[in-house]
C-alpha positions in Angstrom: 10.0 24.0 -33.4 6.7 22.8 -34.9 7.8 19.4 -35.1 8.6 19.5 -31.6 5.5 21.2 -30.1 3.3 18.4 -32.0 5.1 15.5 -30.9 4.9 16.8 -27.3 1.5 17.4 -27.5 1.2 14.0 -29.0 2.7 12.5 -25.6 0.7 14.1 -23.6 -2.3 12.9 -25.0 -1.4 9.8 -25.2 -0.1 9.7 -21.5 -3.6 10.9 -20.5 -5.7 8.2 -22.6 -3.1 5.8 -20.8 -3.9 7.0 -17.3 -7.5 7.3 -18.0 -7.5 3.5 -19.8 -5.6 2.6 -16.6 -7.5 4.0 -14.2 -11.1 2.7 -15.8 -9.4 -0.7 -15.6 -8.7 -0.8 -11.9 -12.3 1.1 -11.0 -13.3 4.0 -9.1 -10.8 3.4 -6.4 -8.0 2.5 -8.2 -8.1 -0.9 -7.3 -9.4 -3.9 -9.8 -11.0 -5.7 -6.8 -13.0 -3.8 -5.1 -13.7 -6.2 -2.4 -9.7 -5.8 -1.9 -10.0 -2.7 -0.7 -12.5 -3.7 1.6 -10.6 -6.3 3.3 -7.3 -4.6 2.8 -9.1 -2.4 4.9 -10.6 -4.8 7.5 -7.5 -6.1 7.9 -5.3 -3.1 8.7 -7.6 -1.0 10.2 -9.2 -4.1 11.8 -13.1 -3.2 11.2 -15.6 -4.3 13.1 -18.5 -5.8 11.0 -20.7 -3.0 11.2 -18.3 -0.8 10.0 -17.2 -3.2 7.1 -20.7 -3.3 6.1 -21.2 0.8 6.0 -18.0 1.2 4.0 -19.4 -1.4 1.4 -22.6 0.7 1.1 -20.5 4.0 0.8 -18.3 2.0 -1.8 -21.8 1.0 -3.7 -22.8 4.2 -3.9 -19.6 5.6 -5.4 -19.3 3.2 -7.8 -23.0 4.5 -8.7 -21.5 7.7 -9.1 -18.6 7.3 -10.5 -20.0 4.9 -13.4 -21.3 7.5 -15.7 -17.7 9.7 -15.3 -16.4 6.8 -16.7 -18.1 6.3 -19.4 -17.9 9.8 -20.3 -14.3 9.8 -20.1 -13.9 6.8 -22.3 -16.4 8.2 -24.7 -14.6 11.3 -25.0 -11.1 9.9 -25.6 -12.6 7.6 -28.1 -14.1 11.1 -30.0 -10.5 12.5 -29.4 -8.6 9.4 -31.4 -12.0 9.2 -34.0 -11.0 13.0 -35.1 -6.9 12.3 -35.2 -6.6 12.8 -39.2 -2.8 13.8 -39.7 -3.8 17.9 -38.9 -3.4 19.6 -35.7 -6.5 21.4 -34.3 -5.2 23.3 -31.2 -8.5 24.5 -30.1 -10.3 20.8 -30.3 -7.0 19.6 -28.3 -7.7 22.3 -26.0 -11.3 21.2 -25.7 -10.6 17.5 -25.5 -8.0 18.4 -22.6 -10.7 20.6 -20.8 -13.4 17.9 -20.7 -10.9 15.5 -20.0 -9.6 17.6 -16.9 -13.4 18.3 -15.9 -14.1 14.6 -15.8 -11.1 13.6 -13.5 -11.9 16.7 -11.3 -15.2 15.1 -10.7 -13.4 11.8 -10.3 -11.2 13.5 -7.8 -14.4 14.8 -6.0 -15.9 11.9 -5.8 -13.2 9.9 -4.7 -12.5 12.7 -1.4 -16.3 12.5 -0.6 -15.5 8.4 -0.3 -12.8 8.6 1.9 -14.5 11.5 4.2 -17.1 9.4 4.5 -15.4 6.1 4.9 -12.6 8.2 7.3 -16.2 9.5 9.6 -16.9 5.6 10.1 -13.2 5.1 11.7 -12.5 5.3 15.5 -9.8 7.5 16.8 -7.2 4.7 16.5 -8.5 3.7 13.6 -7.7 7.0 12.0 -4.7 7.4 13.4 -3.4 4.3 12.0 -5.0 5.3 8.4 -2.9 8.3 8.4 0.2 6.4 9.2 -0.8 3.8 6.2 -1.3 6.9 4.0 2.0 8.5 4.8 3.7 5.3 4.5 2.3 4.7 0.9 3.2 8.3 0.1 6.3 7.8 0.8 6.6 4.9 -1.3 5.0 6.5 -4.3 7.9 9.2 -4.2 10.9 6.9 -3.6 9.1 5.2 -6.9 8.8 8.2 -9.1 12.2 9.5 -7.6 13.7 5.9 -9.1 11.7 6.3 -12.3 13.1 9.9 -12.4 16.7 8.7 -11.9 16.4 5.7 -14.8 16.1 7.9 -18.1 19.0 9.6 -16.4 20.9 6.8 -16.0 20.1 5.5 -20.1 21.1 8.7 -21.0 24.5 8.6 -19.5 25.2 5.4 -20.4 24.5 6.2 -24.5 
């Protein structure tokens, strides 16, 4: 039972350094170009110029912002692996998983002040259509984790 309860808690720390080494790489808006977004964008919500230019200053600012989280998060997981010495401390996993969790709640924050501010800029139509492109992504992600759900499944039956 031991055995088990440390291995899973092994997993899930290591599925959260992935996802935050993963989402450091790609950036504050979970994109590795930022300038993608911005004419992903422009080109489906077809921006006028003034409105391209105010979402690049909102996007400047929240990369600003979102900088230091970061950093903090990747200084924090790098404490978490310094301290791995073969012994299980449940309260400094605890701890580890708290700031970790505080930090991606103020990623999280940051993120939905972007888009509220970026979603202000947009006219009617514009909005409109940026819902639809949001659903329409959503509904992608879930057919995707639905199929990644069904593939261990599928290994499983055929061993």
């Amino acid at each position: 039972m031991k055995k088990k309860f440390f291995t899973v808690a092994f997993l899930m720390l290591a599925m959260a350094a992935g996802m935050v080494a993963t989402v450091a790489a790609q950036g504050p808006m979970g994109m590795k170009h930022r300038g993608g977004m911005l004419s992903h964008m422009t080109r489906e919500l077809n921006l006028t110029e003034a409105q391209q230019a105010q979402v690049k200053t909102i996007m400047q600012a929240e990369r600003a912002k979102v900088q230091p989280i970061m950093q903090q998060l990747r200084q924090n997981e790098q404490a978490e692996n310094a301290s791995i010495n073969g012994n299980f401390d449940e309260t400094q996993a605890r701890a580890f998983a708290s700031k970790q969790a505080q930090l991606m709640s103020d990623m999280i924050v940051e993120k939905q002040r972007t888009k509220s501010q970026i979603y202000a800029l947009l006219t009617p139509e514009q909005r409109q259509k940026a819902l639809q492109l949001n659903q329409q992504r959503e509904q992608r992600w879930q057919q995707h984790m639905q199929k990644k759900s069904e593939q261990p499944q599928e290994q499983q039956q055929k061993q």
